[in-house]
C-alpha positions in Angstrom: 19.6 -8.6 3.3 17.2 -11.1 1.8 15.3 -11.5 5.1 14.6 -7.4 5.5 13.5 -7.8 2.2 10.7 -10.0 2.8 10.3 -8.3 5.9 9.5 -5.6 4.6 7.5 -7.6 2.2 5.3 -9.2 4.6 4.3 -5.8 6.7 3.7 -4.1 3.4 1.3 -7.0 2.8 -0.1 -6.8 5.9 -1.1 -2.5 5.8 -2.6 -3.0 2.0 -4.5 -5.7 3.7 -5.6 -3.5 6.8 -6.0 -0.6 4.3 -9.1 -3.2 2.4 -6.4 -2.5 -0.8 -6.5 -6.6 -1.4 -8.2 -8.9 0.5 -6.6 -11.4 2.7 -7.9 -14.2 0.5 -6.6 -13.0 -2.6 -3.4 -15.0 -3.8 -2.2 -12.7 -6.5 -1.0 -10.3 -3.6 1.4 -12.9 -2.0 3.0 -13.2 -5.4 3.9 -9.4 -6.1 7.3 -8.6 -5.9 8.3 -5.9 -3.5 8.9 -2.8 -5.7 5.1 -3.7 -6.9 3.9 -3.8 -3.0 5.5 -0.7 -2.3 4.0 1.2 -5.6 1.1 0.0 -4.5 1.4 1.3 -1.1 2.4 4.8 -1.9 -0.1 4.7 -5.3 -2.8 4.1 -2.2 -1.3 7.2 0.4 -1.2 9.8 -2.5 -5.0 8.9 -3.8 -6.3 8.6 0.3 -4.4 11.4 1.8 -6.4 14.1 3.5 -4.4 17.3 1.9 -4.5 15.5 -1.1 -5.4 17.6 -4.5 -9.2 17.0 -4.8 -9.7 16.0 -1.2 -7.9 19.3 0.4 -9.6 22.0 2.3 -10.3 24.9 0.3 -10.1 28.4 1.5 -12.5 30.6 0.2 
């Protein structure tokens, strides 16, 4: 279990990474626990989503 965990870990890392979230460099992201990567994660989807609230297509 503990080695899907930091699987999961590590390609979380890698998408906020690819997503210019963190940068590769910074060491504070290797140190997050999971539940923090994956807050992260979905805080990033919900603010960048293109049917988001303020970023949605209006009909008029």
């Amino acid at each position: 279990m503990r080695n899907n965990d930091e699987k999961k870990r590590q390609k979380l890392i890698n998408k906020l990474i690819f997503l210019n979230v963190y940068n590769k460099e910074d060491h504070k992201l290797y140190e997050l626990p999971l539940s923090k990567l994956e807050y992260e994660y979905r805080r990033f989807k919900l603010q960048n989503h293109p049917h988001g609230e303020f970023g949605s297509i209006q009909w008029v």
